[in-house]
PATOR-375964 format. One line per 3 residues: number of its first residue (from 1); for each residue x, y, z of N, C-alpha, C. Coordinates in steps of 0.02 Angstrom, whole numbers, plus 50000, padded with zeros to 5 digits. Layout:
<atoms>
NUM> X,Y,Z,X,Y,Z,X,Y,Z  ...
</atoms>
This chain:
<atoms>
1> 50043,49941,50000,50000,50000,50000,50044,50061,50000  50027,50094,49965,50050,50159,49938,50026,50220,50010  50089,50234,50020,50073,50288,50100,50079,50346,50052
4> 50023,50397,50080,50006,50468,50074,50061,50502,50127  50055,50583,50100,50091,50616,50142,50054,50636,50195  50004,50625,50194,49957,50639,50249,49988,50574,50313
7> 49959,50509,50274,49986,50454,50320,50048,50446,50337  50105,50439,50300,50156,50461,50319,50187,50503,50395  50156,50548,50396,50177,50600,50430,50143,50586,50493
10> 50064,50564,50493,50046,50516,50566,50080,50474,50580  50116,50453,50536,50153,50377,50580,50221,50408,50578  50262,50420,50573,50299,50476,50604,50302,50488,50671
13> 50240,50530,50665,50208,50575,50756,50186,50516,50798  50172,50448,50770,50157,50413,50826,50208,50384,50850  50281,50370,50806,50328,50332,50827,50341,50388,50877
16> 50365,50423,50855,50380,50485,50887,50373,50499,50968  50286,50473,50972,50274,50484,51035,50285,50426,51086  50274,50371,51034,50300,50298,51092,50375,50316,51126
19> 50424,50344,51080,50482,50369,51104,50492,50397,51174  50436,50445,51140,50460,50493,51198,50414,50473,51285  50362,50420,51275,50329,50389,51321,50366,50344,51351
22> 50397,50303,51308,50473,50271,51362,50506,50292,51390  50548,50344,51379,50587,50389,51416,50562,50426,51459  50619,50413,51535,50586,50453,51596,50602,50522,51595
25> 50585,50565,51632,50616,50610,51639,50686,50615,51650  50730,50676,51624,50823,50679,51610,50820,50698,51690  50875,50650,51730,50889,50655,51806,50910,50720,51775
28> 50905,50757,51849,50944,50821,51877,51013,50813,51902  51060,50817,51875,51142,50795,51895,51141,50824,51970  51155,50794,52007,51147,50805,52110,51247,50834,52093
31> 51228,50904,52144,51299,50932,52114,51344,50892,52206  51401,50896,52190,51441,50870,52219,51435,50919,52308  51432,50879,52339,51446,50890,52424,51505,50965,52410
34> 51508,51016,52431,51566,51067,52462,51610,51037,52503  51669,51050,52480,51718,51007,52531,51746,51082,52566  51741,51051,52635,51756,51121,52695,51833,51114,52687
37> 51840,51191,52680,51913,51198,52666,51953,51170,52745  52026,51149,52734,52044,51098,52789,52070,51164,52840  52063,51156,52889,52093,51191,52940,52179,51189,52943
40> 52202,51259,52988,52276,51264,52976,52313,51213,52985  52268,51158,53053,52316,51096,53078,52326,51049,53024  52241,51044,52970,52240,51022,52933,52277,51021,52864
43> 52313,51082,52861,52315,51093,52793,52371,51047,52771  52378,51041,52701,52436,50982,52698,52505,51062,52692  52559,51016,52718,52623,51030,52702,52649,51030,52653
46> 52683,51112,52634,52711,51111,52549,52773,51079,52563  52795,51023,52545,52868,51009,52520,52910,51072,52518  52972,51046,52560,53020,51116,52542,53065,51110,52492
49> 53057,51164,52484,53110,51190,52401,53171,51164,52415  53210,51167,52464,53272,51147,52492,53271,51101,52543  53335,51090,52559,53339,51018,52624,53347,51085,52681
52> 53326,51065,52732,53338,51108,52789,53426,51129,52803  53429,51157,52823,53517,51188,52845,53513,51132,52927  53559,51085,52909,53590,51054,52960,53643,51097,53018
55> 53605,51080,53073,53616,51109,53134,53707,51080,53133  53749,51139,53137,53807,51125,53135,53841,51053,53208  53885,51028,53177,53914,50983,53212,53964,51006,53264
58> 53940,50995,53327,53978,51009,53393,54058,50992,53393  54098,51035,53416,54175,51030,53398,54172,50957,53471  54194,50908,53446,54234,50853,53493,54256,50889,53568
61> 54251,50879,53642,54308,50908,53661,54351,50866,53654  54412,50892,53678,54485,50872,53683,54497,50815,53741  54529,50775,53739,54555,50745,53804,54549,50760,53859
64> 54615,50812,53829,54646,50863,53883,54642,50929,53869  54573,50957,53877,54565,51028,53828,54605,51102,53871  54651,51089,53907,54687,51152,53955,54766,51163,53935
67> 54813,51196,53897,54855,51207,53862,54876,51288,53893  54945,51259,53924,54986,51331,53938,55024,51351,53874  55014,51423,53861,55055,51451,53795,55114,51501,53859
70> 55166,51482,53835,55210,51537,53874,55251,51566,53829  55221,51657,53812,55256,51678,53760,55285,51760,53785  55306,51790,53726,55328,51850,53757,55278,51893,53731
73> 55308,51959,53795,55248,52023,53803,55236,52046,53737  55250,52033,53686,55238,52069,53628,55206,52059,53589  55178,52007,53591,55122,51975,53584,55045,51984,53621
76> 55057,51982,53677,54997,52004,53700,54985,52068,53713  55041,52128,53740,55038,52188,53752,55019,52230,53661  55026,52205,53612,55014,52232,53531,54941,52229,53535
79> 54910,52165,53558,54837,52142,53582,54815,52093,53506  54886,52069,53469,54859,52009,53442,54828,51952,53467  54877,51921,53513,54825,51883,53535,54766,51860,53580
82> 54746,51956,53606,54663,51936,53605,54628,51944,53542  54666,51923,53478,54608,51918,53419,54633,51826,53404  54685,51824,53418,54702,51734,53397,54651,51687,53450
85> 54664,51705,53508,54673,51633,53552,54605,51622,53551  54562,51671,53556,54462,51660,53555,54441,51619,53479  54480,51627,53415,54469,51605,53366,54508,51517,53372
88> 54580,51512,53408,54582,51437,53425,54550,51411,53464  54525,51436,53504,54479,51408,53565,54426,51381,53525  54386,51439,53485,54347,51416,53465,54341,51351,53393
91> 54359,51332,53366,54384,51311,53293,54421,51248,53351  54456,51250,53408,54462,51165,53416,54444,51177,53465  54384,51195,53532,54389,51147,53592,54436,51143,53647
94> 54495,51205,53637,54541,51184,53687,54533,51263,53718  54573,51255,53779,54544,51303,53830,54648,51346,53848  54645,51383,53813,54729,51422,53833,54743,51471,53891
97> 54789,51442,53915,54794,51504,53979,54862,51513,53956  54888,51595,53949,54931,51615,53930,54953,51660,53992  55036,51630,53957,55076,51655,54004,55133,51722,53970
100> 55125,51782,53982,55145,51823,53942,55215,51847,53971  55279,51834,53958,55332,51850,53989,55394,51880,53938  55459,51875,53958,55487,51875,53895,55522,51817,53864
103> 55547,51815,53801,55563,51754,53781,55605,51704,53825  55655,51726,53856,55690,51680,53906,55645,51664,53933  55599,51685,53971,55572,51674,54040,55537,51602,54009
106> 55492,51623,53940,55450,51574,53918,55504,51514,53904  55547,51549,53883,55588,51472,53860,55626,51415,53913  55619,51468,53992,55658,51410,54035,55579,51388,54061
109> 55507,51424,54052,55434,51385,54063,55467,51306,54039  55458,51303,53967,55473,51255,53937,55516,51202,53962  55574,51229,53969,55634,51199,53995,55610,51141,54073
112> 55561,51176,54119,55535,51154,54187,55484,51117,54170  55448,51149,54114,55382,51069,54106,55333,51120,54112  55338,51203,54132,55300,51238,54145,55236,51261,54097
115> 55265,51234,54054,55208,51258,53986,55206,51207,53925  55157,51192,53905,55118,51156,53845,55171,51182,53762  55160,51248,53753,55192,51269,53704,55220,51322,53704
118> 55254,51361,53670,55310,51428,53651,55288,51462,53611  55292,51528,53632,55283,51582,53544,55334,51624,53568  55377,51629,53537,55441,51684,53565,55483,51708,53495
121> 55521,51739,53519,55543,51765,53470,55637,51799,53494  55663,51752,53512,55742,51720,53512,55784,51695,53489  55780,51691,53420,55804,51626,53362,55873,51597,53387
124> 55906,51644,53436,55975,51598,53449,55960,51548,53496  55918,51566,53555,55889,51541,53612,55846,51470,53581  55826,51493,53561,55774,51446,53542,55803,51376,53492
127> 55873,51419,53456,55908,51359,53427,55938,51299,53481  55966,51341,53514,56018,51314,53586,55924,51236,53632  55880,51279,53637,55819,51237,53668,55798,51173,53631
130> 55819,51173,53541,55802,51138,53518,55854,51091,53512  55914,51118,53509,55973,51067,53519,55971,51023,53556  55979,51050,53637,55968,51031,53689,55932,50965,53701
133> 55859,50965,53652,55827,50907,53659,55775,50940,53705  55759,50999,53727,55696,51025,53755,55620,51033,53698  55654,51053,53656,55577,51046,53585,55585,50996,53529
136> 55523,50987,53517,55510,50906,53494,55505,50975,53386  55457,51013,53421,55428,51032,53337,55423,51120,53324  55471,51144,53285,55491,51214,53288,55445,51260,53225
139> 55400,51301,53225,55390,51322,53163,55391,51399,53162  55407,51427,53102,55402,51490,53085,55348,51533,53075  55347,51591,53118,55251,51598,53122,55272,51669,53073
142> 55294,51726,53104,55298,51795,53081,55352,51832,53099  55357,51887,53065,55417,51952,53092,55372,52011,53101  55386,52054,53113,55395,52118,53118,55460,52170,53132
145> 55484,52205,53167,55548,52218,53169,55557,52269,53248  55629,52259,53249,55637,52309,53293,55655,52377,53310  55638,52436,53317,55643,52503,53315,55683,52536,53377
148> 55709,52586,53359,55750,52632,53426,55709,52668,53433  55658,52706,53481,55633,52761,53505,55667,52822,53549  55642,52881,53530,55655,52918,53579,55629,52955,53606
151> 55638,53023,53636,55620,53082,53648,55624,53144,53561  55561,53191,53567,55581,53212,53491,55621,53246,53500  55661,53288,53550,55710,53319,53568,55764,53290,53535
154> 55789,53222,53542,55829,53169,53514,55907,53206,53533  55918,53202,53610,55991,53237,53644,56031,53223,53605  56056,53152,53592,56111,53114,53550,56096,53079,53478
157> 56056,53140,53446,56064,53152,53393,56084,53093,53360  56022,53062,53373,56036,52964,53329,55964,52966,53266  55952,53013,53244,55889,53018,53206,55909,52996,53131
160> 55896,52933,53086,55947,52921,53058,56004,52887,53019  56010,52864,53084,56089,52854,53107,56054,52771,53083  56144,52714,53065,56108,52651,53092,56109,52631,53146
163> 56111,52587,53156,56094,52542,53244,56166,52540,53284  56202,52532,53255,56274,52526,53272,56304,52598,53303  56301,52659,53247,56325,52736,53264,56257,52747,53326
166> 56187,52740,53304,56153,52774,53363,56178,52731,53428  56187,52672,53467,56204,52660,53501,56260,52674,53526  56328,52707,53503,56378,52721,53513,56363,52808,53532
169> 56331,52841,53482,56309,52908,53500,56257,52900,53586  56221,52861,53583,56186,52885,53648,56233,52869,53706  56289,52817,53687,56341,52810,53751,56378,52866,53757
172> 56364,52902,53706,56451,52946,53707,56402,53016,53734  56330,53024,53729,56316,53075,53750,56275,53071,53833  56276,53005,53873,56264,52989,53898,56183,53003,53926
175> 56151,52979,53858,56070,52984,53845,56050,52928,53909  55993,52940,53937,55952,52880,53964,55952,52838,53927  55958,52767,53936,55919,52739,53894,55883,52678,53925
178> 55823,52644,53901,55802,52612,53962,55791,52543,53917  55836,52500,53973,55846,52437,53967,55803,52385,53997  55753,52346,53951,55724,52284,53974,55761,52250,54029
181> 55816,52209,54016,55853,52191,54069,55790,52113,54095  55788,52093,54039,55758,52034,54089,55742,51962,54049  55793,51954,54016,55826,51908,53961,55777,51895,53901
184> 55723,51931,53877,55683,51927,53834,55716,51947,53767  55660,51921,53715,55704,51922,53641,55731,51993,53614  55681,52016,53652,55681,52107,53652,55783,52121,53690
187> 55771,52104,53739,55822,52106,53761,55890,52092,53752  55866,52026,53744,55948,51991,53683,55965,52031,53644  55895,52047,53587,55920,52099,53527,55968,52172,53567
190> 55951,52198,53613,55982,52261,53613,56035,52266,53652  56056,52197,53684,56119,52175,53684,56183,52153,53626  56147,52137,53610,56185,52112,53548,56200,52189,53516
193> 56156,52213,53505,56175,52296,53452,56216,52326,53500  56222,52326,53559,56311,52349,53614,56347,52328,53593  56348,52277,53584,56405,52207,53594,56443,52229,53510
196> 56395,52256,53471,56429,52266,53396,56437,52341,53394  56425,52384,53426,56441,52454,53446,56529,52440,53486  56537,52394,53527,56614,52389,53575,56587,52416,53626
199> 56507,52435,53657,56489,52450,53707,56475,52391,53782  56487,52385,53842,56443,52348,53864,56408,52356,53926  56354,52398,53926,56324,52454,53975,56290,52380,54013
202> 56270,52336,54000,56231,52279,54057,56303,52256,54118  56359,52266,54086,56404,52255,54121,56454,52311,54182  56448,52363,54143,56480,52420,54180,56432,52460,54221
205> 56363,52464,54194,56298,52491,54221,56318,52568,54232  56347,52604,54194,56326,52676,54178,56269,52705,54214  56271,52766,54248,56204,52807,54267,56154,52811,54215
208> 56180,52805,54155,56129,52840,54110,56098,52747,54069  56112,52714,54102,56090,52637,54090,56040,52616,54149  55973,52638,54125,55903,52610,54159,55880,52532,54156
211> 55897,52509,54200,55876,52426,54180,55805,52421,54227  55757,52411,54192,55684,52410,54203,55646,52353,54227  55677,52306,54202,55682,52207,54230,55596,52210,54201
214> 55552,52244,54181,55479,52258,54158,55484,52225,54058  55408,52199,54050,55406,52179,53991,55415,52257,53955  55377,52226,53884,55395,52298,53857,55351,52357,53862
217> 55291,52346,53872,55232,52396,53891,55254,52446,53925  55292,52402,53980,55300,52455,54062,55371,52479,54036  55401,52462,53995,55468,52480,53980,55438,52547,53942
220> 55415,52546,53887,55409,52601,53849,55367,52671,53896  55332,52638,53943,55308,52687,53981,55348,52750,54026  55404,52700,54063,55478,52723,54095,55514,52773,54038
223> 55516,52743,53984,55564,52775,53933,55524,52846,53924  55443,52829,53890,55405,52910,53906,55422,52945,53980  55420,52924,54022,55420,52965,54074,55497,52997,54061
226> 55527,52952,54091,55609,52977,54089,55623,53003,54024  55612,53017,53966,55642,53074,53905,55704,53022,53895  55705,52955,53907,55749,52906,53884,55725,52868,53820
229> 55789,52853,53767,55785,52798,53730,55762,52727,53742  55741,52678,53716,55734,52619,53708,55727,52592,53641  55741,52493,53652,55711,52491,53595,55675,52428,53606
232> 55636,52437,53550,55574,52401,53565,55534,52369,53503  55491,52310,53485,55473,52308,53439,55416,52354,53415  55391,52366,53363,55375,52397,53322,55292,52415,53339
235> 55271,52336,53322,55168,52295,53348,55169,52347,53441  55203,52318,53482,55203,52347,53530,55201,52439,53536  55270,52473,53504,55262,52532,53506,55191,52563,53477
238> 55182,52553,53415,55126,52546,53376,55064,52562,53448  55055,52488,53474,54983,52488,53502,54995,52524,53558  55032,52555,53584,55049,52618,53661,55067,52681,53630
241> 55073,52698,53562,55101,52770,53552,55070,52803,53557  54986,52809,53573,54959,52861,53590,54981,52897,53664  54988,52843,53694,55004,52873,53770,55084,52886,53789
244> 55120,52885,53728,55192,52895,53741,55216,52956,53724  55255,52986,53732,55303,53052,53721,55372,53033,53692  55365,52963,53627,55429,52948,53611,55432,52964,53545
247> 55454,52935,53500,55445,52956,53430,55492,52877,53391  55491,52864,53349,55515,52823,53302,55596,52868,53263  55657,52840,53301,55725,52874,53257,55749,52843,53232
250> 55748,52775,53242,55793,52721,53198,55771,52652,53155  55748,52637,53115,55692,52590,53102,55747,52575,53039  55699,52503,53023,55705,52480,52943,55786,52466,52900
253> 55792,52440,52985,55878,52402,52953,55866,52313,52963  55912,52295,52916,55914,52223,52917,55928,52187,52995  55968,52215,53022,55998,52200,53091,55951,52205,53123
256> 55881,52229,53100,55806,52254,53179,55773,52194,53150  55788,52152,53133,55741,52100,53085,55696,52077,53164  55655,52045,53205,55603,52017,53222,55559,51959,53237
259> 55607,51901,53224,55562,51848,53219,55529,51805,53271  55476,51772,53244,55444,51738,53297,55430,51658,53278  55446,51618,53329,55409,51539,53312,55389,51518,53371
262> 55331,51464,53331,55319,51404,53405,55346,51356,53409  55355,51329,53471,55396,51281,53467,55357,51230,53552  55350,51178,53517,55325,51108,53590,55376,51083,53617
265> 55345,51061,53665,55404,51025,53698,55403,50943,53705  55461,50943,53697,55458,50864,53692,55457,50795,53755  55415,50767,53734,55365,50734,53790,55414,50679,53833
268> 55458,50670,53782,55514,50622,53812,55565,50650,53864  55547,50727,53872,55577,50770,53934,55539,50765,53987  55473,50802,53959,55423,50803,54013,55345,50743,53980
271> 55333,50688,54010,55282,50655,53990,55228,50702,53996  55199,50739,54053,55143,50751,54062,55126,50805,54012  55156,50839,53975,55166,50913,53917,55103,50889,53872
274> 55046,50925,53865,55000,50921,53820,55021,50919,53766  55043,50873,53726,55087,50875,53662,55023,50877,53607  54969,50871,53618,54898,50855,53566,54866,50925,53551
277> 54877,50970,53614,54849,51046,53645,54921,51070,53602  54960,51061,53596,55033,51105,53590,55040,51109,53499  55015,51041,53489,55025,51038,53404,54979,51058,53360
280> 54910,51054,53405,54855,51089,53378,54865,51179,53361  54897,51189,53426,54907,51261,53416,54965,51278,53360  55014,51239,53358,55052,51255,53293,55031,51252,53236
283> 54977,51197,53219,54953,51189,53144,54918,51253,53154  54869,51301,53208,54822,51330,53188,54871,51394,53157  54912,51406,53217,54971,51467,53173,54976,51465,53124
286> 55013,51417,53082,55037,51410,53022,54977,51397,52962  54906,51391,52999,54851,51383,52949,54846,51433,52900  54834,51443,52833,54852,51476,52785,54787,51528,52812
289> 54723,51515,52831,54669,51575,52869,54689,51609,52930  54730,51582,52967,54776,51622,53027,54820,51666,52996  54855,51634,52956,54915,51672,52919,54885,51760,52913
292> 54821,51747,52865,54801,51782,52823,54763,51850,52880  54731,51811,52951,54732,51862,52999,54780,51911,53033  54840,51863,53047,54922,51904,53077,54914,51944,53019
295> 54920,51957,52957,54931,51984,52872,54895,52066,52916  54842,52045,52936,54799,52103,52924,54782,52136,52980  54820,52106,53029,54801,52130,53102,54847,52179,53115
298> 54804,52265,53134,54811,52332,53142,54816,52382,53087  54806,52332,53020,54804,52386,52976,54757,52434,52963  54710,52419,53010,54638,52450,52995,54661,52517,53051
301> 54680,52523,53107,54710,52588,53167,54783,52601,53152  54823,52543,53106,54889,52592,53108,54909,52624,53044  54853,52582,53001,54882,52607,52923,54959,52549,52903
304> 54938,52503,52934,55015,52469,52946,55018,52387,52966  55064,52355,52939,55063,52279,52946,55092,52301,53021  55063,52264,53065,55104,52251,53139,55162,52183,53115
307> 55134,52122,53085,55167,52081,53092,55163,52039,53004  55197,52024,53004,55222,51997,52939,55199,51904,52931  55158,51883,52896,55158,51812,52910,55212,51788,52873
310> 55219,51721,52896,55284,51701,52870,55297,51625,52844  55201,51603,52872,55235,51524,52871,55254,51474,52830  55261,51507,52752,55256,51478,52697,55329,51495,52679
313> 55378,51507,52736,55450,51546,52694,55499,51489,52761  55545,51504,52752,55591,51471,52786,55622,51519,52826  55672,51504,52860,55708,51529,52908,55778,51574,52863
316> 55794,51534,52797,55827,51557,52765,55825,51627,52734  55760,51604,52726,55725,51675,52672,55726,51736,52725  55753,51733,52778,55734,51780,52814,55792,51800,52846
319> 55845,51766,52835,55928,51771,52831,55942,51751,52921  55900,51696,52930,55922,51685,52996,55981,51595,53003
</atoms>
């Protein structure tokens, strides 16, 4: 049978509607629960960008963390080493009690068992200690040098002069001059510059020969008061010349050369000698970051190296 467009189009609309009589109504999509934002305790943790900075590692103590240094006044009266010994203390664990004297004094410490280690500055002395069999381990720390001071008046006219003529001039004009006198390296040195003048004022004791038996602080103080010569190292004058009335006349000869080393003592003299406390402190001297502190210590108030590091040179290089 031949479908009309009439029929057609009813049957169409009826399929049409069975369709749509099957089908239920389109659900309503049920929207999702609100999730309550999480509280602070709750919140999650961001991963950190980095690993945390590890809480530094506690220095070991020492054994035996108590170490006598027995060195000379020139050292501590310059006030280097209240910038050293707080930086070894700290960096190993060991605890220094310093004994500030002059080089003899420190070197017969040594000699008695009296001290852990040496910083002096005696090179003959100190050769004779190592001979001896009193030090086990000798090293070269620094120089600086030694200077003649005076009054600016300058009576005996040593302004100048080298070490040899000014010492002969202040004998011949019978200047004060004020003598350590108390076997320190300081002392040796300005014996020795008599001894090569043909002078020998420790022996004949001249009026005008002040022997002070005082380190060098209290020495240079005597010398201000009294309008007397001395001589003295350099770091030291340096850190007291505000309060002095002396002046700088003789400087910057080979003969004022300065030097300083440490030196331990050897355990096969004295067993009980902190030899662990004694060697620690030598490596820290000679540490190329110590070095580089002595380098730079007072240039910032004097305009000026106090002390020369040295530990990378020999004894040679330095014509000793």
């Amino acid at each position: 049978m031949k479908l009309t467009t009439r029929n057609l189009l009813l049957t169409l609309g009826m399929i049409l509607a069975i369709a749509l009589s099957a089908c239920g109504p389109a659900a309503t999509p049920t929207a999702a629960p609100a999730t309550e934002a999480p509280t602070a305790a709750e919140a999650p943790t961001q991963a950190p960008t980095q690993a945390p900075t590890q809480a530094p590692t506690a220095i070991p103590a020492p054994t035996n963390p108590d170490i006598i240094l027995a060195t000379t006044t020139s050292t501590q009266d310059s006030g280097l080493l209240d910038v050293l010994i707080p930086l070894f203390e700290a960096q190993t664990g060991y605890k220094v009690k310093t004994v500030a004297v002059g080089s003899g004094a420190a070197i017969t410490m040594g000699q008695e068992g009296n001290a852990d280690v040496l910083l002096v500055h005696s090179p003959a002395a100190e050769a004779t200690f190592m001979s001896d069999g009193w030090g086990k381990d000798r090293a070269l720390i620094m120089h600086n040098d030694f200077i003649l001071v005076g009054p600016a008046a300058d009576p005996a006219k040593v302004k100048g002069l080298g070490p040899s003529d000014a010492f002969k001039a202040i004998a011949a004009a019978e200047s004060t001059f004020a003598a350590r006198a108390d076997k320190s390296g300081t002392s040796t040195k300005e014996l020795g510059l008599w001894k090569k003048a043909g002078i020998d004022p420790a022996t004949t004791k001249p009026a005008w020969y002040l022997e002070t038996g005082q380190g060098m602080g209290a020495t240079l103080t005597i010398a201000s008061e009294k309008g007397a010569y001395t001589l003295t190292d350099r770091a030291t004058f340096l850190a007291n010349k505000d309060k002095l009335q002396l002046e700088i006349l003789v400087e910057k000869n080979n003969s004022l050369l300065n030097v300083y080393h440490v030196m331990t003592i050897d355990q096969a003299k004295w067993p009980n000698t902190n030899y662990d406390g004694a060697i620690a402190f030598l490596k820290f001297m000679t540490d190329p970051a110590t070095q580089e502190v002595i380098g730079k210590f007072g240039v910032d108030k004097y305009g000026q190296q106090l002390f020369i590091p040295d530990a990378d040179k020999t004894d040679a290089d330095l014509g000793l």
